[in-house]
Residue frames as qw, qx, qy, qz and C-alpha x, y, z in Angstrom:
[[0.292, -0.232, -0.528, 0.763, 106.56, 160.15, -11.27],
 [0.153, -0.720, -0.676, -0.051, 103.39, 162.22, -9.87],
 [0.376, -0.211, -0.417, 0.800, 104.12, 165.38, -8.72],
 [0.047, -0.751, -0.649, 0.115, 101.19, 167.84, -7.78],
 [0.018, -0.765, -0.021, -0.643, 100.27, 171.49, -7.96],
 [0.472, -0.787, 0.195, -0.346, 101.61, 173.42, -5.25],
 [0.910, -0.337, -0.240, 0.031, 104.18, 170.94, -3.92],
 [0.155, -0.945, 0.217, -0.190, 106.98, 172.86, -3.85],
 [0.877, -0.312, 0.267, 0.251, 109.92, 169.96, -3.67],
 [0.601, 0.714, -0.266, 0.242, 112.34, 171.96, -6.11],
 [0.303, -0.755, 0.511, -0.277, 114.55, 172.37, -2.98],
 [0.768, -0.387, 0.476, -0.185, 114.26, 168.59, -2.47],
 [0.729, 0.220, 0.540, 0.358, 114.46, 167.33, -6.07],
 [0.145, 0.532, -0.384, -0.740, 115.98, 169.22, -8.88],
 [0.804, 0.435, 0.021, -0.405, 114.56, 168.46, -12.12],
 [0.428, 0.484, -0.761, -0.062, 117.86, 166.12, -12.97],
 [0.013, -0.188, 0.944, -0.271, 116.79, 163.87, -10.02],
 [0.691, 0.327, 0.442, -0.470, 113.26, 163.80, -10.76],
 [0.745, 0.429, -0.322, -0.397, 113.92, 162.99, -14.19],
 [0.068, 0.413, -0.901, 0.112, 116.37, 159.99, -12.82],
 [0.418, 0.004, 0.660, -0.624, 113.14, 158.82, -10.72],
 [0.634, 0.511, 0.176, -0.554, 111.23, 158.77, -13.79],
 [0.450, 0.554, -0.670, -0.204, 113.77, 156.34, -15.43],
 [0.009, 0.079, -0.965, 0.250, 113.95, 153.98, -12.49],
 [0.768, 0.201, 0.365, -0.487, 109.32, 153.57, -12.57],
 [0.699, 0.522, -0.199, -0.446, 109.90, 152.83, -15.92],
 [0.303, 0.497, -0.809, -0.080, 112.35, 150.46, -15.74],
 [0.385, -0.037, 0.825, -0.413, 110.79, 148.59, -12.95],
 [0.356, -0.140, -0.591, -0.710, 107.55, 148.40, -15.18],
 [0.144, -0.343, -0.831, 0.412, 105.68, 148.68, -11.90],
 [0.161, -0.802, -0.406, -0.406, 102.53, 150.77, -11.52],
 [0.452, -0.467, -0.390, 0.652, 104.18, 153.20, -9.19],
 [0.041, -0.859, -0.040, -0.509, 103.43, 157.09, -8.41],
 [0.507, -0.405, -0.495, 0.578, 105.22, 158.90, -6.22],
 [0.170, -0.858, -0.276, -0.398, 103.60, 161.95, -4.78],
 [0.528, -0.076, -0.418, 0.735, 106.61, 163.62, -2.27],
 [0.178, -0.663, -0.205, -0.697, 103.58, 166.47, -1.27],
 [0.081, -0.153, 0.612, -0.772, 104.29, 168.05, 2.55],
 [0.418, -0.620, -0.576, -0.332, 101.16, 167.14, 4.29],
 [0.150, -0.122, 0.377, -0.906, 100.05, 169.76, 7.23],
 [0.034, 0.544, 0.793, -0.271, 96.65, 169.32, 9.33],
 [0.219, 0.677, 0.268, -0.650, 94.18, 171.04, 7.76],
 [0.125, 0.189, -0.548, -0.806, 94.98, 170.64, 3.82],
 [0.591, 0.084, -0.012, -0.802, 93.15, 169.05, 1.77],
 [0.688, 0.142, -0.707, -0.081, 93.96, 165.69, 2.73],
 [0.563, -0.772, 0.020, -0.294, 93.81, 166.73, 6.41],
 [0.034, 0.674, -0.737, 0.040, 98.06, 165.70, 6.66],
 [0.915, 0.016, 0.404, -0.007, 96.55, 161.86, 6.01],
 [0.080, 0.582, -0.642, -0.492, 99.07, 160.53, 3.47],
 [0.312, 0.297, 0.902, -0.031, 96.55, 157.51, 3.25],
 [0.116, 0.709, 0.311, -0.622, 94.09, 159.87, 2.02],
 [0.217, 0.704, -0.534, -0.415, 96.52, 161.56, -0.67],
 [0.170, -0.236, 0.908, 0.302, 96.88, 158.04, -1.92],
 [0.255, 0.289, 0.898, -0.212, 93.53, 157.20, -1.92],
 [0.359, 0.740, 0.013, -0.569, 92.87, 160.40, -4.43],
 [0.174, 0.572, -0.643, -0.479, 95.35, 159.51, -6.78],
 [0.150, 0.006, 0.970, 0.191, 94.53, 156.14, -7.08],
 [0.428, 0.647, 0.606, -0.172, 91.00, 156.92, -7.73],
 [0.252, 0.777, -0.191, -0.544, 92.38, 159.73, -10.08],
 [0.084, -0.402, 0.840, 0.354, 94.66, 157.20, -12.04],
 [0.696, 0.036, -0.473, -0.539, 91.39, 155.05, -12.72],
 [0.815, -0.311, 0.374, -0.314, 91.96, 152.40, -9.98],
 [0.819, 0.462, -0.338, -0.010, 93.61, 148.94, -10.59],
 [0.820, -0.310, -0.119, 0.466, 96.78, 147.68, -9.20],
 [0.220, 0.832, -0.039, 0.508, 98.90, 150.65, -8.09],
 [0.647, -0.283, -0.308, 0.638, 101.79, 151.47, -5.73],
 [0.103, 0.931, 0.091, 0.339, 101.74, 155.32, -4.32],
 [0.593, -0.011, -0.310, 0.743, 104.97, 156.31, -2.53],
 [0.028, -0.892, 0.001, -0.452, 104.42, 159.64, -0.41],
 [0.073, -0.483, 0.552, -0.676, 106.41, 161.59, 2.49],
 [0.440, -0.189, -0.875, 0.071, 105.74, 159.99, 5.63],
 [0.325, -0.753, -0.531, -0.213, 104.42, 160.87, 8.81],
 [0.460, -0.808, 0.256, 0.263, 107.28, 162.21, 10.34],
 [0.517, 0.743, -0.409, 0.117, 110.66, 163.40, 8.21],
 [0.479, 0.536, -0.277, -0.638, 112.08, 161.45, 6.50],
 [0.584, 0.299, 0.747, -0.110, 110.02, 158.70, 6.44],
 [0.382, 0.118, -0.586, -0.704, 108.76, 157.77, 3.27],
 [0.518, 0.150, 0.779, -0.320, 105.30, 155.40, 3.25],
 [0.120, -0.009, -0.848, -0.517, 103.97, 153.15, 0.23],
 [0.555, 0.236, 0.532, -0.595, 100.34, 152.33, -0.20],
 [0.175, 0.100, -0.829, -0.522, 99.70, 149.53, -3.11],
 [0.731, 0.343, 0.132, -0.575, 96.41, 148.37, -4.47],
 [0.849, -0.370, -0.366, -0.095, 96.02, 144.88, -4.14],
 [0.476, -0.857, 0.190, -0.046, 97.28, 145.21, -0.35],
 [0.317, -0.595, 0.690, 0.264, 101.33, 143.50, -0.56],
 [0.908, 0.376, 0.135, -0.125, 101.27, 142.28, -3.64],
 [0.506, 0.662, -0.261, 0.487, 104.77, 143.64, -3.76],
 [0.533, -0.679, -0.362, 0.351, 104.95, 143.84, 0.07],
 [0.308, 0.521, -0.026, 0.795, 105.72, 148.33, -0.67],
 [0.204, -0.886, 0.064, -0.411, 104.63, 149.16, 2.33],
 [0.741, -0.557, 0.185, 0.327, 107.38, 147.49, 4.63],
 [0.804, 0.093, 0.195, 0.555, 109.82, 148.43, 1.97],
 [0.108, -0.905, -0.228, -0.343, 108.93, 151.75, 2.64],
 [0.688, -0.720, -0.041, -0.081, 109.46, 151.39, 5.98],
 [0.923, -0.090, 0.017, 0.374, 112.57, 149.63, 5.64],
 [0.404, 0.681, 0.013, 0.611, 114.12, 152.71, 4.05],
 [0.148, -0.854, -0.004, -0.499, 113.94, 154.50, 6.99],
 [0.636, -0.707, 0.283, -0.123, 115.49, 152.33, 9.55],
 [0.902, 0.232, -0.040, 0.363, 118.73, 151.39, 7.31],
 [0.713, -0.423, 0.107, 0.550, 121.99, 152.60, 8.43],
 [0.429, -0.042, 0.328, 0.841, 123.50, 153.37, 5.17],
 [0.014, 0.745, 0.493, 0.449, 119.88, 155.84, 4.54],
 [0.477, -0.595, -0.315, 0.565, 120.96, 157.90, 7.59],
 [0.048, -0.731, 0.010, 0.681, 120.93, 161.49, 5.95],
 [0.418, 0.118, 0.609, 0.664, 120.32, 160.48, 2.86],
 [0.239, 0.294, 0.272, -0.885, 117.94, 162.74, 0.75],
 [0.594, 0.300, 0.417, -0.619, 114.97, 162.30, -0.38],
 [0.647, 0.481, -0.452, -0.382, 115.82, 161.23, -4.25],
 [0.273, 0.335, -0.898, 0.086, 118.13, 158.30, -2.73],
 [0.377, -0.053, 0.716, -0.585, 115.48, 157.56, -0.26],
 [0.716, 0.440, 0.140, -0.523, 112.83, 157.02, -2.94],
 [0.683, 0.334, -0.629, -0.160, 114.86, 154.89, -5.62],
 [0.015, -0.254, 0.891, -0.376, 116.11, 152.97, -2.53],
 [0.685, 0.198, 0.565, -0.414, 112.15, 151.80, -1.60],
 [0.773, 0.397, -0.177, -0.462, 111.34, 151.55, -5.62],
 [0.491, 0.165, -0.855, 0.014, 114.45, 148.24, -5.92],
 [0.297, 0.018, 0.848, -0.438, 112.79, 146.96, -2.44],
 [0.741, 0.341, 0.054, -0.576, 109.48, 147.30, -4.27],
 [0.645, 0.548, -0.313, -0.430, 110.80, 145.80, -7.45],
 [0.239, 0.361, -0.891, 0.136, 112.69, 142.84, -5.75],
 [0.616, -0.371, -0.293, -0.630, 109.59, 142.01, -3.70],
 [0.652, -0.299, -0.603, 0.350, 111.18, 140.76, -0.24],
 [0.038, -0.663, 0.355, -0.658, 110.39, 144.35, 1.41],
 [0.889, -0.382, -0.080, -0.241, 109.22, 141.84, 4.34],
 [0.864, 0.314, -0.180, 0.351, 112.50, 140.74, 4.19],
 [0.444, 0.379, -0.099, 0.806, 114.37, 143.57, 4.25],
 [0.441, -0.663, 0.060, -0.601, 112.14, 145.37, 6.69],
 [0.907, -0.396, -0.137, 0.049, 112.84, 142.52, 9.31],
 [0.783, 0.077, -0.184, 0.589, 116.89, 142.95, 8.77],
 [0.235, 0.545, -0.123, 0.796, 116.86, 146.41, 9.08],
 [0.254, -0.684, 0.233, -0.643, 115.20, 146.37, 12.54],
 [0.817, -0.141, -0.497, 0.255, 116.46, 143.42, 14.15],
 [0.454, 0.024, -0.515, 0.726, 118.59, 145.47, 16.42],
 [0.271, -0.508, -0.086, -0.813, 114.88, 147.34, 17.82],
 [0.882, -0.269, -0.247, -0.297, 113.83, 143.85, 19.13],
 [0.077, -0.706, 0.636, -0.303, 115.70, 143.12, 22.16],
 [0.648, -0.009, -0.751, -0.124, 116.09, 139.48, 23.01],
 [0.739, -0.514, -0.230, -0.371, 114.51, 137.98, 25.94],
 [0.158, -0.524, 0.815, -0.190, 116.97, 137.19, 28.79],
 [0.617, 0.128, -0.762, -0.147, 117.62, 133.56, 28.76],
 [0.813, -0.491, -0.123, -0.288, 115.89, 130.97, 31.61],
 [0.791, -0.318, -0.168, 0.496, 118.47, 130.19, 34.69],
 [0.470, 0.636, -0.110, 0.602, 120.55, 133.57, 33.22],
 [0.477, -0.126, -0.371, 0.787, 122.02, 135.77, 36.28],
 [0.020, 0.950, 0.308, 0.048, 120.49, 138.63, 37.32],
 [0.398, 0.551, -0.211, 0.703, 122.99, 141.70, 37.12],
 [0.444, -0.151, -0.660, 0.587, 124.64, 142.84, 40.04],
 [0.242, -0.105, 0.092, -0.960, 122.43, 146.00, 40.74],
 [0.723, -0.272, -0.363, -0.521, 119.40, 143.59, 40.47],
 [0.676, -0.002, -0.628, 0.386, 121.51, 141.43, 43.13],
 [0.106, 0.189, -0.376, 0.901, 122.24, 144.38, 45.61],
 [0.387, -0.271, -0.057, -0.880, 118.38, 145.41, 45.57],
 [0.841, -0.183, -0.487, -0.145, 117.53, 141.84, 46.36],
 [0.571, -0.044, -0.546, 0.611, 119.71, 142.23, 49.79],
 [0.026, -0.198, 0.169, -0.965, 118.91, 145.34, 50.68],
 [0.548, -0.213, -0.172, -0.791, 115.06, 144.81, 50.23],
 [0.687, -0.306, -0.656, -0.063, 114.75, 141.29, 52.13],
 [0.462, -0.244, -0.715, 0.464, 115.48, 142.39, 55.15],
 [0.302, 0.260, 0.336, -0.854, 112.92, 145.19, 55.55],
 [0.643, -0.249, -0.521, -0.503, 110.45, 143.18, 54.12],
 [0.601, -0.100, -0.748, 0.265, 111.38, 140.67, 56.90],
 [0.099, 0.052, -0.304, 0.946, 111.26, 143.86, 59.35],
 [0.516, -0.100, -0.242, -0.816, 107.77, 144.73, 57.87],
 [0.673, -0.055, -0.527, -0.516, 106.46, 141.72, 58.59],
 [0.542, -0.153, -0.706, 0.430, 107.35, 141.09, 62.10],
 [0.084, -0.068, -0.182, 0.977, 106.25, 144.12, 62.72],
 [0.398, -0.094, -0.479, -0.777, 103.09, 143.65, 61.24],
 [0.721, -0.192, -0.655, 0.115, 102.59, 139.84, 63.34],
 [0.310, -0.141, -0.562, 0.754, 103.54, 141.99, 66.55],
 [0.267, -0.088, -0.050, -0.958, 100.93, 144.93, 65.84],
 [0.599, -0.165, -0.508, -0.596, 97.91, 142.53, 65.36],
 [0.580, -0.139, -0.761, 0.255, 98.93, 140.51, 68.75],
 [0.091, -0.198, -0.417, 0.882, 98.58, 143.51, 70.60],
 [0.447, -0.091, -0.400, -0.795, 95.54, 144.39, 68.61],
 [0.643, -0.232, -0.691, -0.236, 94.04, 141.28, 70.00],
 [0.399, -0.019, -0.603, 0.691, 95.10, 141.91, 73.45],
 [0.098, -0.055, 0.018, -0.993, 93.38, 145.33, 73.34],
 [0.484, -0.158, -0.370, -0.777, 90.24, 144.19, 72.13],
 [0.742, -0.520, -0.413, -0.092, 89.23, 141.66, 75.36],
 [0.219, 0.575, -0.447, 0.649, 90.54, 144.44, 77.84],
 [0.687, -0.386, 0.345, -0.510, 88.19, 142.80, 81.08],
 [0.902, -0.093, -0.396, -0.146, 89.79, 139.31, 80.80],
 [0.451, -0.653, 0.491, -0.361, 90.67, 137.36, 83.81],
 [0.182, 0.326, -0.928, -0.019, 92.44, 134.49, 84.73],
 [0.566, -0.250, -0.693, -0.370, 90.01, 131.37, 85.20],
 [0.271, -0.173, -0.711, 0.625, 90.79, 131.12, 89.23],
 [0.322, 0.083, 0.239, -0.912, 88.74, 134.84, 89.78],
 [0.713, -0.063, -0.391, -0.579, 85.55, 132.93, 87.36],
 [0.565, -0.104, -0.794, 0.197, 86.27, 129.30, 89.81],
 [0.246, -0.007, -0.577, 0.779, 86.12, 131.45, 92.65],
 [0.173, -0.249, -0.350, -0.886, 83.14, 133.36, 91.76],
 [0.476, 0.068, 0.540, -0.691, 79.80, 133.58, 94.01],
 [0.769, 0.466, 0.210, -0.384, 76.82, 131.33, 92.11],
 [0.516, 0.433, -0.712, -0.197, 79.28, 128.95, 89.64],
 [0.981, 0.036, 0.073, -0.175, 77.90, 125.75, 88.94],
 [0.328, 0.560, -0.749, 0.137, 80.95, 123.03, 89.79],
 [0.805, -0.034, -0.555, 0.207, 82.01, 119.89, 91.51],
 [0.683, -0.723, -0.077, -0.072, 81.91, 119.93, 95.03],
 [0.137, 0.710, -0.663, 0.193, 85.43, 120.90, 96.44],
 [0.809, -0.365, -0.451, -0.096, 86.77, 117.78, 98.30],
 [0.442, -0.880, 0.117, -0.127, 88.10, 117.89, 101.57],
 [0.297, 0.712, -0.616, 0.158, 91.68, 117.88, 101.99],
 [0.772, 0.010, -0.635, -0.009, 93.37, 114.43, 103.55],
 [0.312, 0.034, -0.737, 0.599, 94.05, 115.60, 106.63],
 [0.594, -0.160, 0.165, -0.771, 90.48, 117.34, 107.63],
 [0.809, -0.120, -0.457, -0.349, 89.06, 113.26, 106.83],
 [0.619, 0.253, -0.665, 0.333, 91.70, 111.70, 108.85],
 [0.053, 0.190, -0.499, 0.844, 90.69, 114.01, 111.93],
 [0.648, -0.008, -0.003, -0.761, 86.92, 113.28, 111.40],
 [0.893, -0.263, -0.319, -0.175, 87.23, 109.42, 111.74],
 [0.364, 0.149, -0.695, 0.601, 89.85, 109.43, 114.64],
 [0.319, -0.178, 0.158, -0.917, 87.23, 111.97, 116.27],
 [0.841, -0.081, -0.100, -0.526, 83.88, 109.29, 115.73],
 [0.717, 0.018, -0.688, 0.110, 86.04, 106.62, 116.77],
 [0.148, 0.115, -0.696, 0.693, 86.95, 107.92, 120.32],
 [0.525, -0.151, 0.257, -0.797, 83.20, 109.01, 120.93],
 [0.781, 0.066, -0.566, -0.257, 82.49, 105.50, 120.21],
 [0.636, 0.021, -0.735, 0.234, 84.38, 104.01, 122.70],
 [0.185, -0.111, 0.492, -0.844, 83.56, 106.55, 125.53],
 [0.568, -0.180, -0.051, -0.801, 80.22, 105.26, 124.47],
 [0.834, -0.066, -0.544, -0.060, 80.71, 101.61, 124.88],
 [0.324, 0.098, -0.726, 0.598, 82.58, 102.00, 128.46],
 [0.488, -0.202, 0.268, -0.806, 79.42, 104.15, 129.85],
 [0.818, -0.133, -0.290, -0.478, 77.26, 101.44, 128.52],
 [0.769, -0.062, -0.623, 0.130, 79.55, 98.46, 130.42],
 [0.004, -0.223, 0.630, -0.744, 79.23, 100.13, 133.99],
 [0.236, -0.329, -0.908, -0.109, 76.53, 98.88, 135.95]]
């Protein structure tokens, strides 16, 4: 186990549970450090905990190497291994934090608890089980809708339906409005100077006009047979 100048975790670990820590690396016979060092904006890692890993492992000589620090938010913990999951430590990190039985645990139990995820190498695994219940399942195809989705669906068709007669009634009058000098075709038939088909004369005006040329006819044929 790693523990820096200046970290100040006596509160978190007593020296009987750091030395406990330092029994379980060793047993694993994994290349782990674990560096439990507060990070704040503005040290000297700027509160990256990527960062802080990325010292130590260059401090340690490089190579294959698992760093465990604090996370980004208490009390996470986050892993950071060199070659990337070769051990998959950073979901088994992770995993720590969204188990049940870790729920207030502290920080020693939290740490041996990633190092057997580490050292069993299914944190993938174990990171999936522990947040199955984040991932809500998709509602199934045909399923009911619930009765509040039901209600809104009553309520809201018929003022759409409203809207939208209302809309079809606005635009008819709109259209009205906008040819406000039309006239019915009769006044344009009637008009002075329209080009049309001669009106014809009604059946009784004809009827009176050859009865008429028939009588002057014969007055003319009786003059003509007097002597």
């Amino acid at each position: 186990m790693l523990v820096l100048p200046g970290s100040s975790l006596s509160s978190a670990v007593d020296p009987g549970q750091r030395q406990q820590l330092v029994h379980r690396i060793r047993h694993s016979g994994l290349p782990i450090r674990v560096a439990p060092v507060p990070l704040v904006e503005g040290d000297s890692w700027g509160g990256d905990a990527r960062q802080l890993a990325e010292v130590i492992h260059d401090r340690m000589g490089g190579g294959p190497s698992i760093v465990i620090t604090l996370g980004a938010f208490s009390p996470s913990i986050a892993a950071h291994e060199w070659p990337a999951d070769a051990h998959h430590a950073q979901r088994a990190a992770a995993a720590v934090f969204h188990q049940h039985d870790m729920a207030g645990a502290g920080l020693p139990k939290r740490l041996t608890r990633a190092i057997d995820i580490i050292e069993a190498g299914n944190g993938d695994k174990v990171y999936e089980q522990a947040t199955a219940g984040l991932r809500a399942p998709a509602p199934e195809a045909g399923s009911s809708s619930s009765p509040l989705a039901r209600l809104l669906t009553l309520a809201i068709g018929p003022m759409l339906l409203l809207a939208t007669a209302g809309l079809l009634l606005r635009r008819s009058r709109l259209r009205e409005l906008s040819t406000p000098f039309a006239l019915p075709r009769s006044v344009f038939a009637a008009a002075p100077g329209r080009r049309g088909p001669t009106p014809r004369p009604r059946g009784g005006t004809g009827r009176t006009a050859r009865y008429g040329g028939a009588r002057r006819a014969g007055r003319s044929g009786i003059r003509r047979a007097r002597p």
